[in-house]
N, C-alpha and C positions, 0 to 999 in steps of 0.2 A: 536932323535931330533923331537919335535913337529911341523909341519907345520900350521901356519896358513891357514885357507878357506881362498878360493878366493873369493872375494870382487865381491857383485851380486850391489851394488848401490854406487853412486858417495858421496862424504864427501856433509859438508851443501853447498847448492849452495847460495855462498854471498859471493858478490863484493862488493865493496868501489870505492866510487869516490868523491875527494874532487870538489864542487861549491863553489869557494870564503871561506869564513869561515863558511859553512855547508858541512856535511856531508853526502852524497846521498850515500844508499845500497841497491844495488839491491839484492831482496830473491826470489828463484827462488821455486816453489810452485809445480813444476813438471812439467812432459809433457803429454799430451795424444794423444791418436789415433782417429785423424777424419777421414773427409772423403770428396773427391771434391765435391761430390755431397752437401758440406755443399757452395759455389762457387753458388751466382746467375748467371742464364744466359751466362754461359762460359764453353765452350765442355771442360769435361771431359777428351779426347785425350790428347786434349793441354795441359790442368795443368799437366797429368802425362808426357806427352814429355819433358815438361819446369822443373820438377822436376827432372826425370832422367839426363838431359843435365847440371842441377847443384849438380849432387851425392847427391839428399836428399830423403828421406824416402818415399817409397809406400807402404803403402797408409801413407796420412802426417802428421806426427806428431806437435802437436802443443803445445810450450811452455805456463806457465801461471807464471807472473812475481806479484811481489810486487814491493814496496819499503820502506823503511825507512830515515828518515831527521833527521837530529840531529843539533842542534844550541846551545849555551851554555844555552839557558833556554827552551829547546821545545823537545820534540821525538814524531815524528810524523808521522805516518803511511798511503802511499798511496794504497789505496786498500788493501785486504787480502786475493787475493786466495782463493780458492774452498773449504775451508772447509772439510767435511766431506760428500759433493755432487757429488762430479765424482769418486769415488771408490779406489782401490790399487793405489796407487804412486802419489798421490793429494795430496792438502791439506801438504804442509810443512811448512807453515809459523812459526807454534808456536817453530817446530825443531830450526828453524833457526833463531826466535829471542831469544830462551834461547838460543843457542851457541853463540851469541852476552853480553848474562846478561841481555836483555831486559824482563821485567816482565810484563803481559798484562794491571796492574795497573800504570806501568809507561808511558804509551802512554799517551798522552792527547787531540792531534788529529789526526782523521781520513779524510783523503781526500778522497772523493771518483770523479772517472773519470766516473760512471755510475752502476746501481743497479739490475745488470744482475750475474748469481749466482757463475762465476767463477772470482769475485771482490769484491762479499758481502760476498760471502758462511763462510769465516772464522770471520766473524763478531760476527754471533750471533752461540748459542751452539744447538745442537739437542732438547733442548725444549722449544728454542725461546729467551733466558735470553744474554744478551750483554755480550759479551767475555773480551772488553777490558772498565771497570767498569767507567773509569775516563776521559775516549774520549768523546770529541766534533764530531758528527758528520757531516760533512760538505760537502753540495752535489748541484748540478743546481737544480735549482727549479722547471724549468720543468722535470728533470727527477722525482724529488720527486713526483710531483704533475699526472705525467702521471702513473707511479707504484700505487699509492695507490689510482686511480681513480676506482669507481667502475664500470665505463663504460669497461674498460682495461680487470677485469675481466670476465666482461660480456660477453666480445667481442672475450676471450680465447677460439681457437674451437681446440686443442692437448691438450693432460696430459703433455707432456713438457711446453708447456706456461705457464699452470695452473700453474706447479710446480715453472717457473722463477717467477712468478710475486707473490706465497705464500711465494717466499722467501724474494723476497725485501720488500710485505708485513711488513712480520716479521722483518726484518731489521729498518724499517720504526719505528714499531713499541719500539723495543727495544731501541732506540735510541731518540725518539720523545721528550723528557722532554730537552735534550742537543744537538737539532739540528739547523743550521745553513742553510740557504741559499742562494744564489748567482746566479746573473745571469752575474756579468763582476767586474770587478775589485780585490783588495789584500781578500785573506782570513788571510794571518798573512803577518806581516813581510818580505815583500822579495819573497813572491809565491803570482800570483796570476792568477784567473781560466783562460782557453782557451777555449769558446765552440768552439764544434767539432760537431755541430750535424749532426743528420743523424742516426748515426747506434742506436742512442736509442735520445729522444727527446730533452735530457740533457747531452748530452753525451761530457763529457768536457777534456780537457787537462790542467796540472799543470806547471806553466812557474815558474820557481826557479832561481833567479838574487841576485849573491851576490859580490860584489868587479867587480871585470872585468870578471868573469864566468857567466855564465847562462844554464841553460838545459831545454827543454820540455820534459816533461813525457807524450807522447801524447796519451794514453787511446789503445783504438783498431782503430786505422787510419789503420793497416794493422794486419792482423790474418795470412795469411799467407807467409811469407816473400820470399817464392821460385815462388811466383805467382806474387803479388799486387802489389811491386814494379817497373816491368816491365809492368806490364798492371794495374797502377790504375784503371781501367776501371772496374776489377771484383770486383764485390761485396760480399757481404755474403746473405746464405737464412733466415739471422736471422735478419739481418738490417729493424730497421723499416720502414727508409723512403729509400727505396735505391738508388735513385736517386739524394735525398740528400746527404747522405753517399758516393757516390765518389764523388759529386763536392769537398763537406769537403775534401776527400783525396787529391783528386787533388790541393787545395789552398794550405793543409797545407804543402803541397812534394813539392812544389814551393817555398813554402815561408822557410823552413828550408835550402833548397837547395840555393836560391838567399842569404840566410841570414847564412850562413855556420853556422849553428844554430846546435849543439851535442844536438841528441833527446837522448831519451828511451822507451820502449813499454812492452804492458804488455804480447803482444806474439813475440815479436822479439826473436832472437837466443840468450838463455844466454852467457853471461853476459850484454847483450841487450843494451849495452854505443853506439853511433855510429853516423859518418855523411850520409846524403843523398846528391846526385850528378845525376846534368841531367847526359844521356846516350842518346846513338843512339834512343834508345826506352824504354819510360817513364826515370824510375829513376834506381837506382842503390846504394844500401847498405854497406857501407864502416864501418864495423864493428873498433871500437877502439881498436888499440891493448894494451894487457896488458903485465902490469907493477909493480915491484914487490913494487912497494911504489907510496904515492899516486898522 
């Protein structure tokens, strides 16, 4: 008798969820190992206390989500994952839109929530050429305009900066001849942008309204879900403006929460469908549970 190996990685990570008569999938791009010290101005202690107290990974693991839209005349793609920029177990997107059928020349638009390298990374190819040939690229304008300023580069004092912003660079660039900008209203039919700023200057969410559904795909409002939800209050060391970056959080955990509003995130816990709910202290993550139709 032959034995099968045992199985070292999980099948394609992709969920379905019908909005109205679209179709939202989330593609799950991997996870990787950060670190609290990625956490502005919040002891270290606590995060690992708060993390231990909810059985979650030390040091903390952090999802990186996509998704995909599908409407009877559109496929259209929110963000793409890290590309070939964070190492072993990144970068699934393209796995998981061929287990779908979807072909990079079948997208047509690209939404992006901001042009930081585990959203753009799978965008463009390792020698800068756009991956998916036939996509609109569609971004806040002041993100666009703050990435490709040559002050921004200037102003880079790490080889990680350097490297985020040669990549949106190059994203920018790849994309420039079919780009689109926005600072409020519909980008298609039925979506339209949410700025979120703060954590980058354009930093936006995607509102999706169709029949009596709707979802916010709300960008990085929270990277770490064992922390941020309970104490909006922490930031990231990556946030640009960070004091902007949790008011934004703060509004928008209120406004999803007063507004029983089914978000999605690009680092929540796959399959990353879910409500938020005040609690004793901050908010509280009420993942959706699944179901085997849609």
């Amino acid at each position: 008798m032959t034995v099968s190996p045992r199985p070292t990685r999980q099948a394609p990570g992709i969920h379905h969820k019908a909005i109205g008569g679209m179709l939202v999938t989330a593609l799950n791009d991997g996870m990787f190992e950060g670190s609290f010290a990625m956490l502005a101005a919040f002891e270290t202690g606590t995060a690992e206390q708060m993390h231990r107290a909810a059985f979650r990974a030390i040091p903390p693991r952090l999802a990186v989500n996509s998704f995909l839209i599908q409407t009877e005349a559109r496929t259209i793609l929110v963000d793409s994952g890290c590309g070939t920029n964070f190492g072993y177990g990144m970068g699934n997107l393209a796995g998981n839109l061929a287990a779908l059928g979807i072909k990079p020349g079948d997208v047509d638009t690209v939404l992006c929530t901001h042009l930081h390298p585990d959203h753009v990374g799978g965008l463009v190819d390792p020698a800068g050429k756009a991956v998916f040939p036939n996509a609109e690229l569609v971004v806040h304008a002041d993100d666009h305009s703050f990435w490709g300023a040559e002050a921004t580069l200037a102003g880079a004092t790490t080889d990680m900066d350097r490297g985020f912003i040669a990549l949106a660079r190059s994203t920018i660039a790849a994309y420039a001849d079919r780009t689109k900008l926005l600072t409020s209203g519909e980008a298609l039919a039925g979506i339209s942008i949410v700025p979120e700023p703060g954590h980058t200057p354009g930093h936006s969410g995607w509102m999706i309204a169709s029949g009596n559904d709707s979802l916010l795909i709300w960008g990085d409002i929270v990277h770490m879900p064992g922390i941020q939800f309970t104490r909006p209050d922490a930031g990231m060391g990556f946030d640009i403006d960070g004091g902007q970056a949790i008011t934004t959080r703060q509004r928008i955990m209120d406004m999803v929460a007063t507004d029983r509003l089914l978000v999605a995130g690009m680092h929540l816990d796959f399959p990353c469908f879910g409500h938020v709910a005040k609690a004793s202290e901050g908010y509280a993550f009420v993942p959706e549970v699944w179901t085997p139709t849609l």
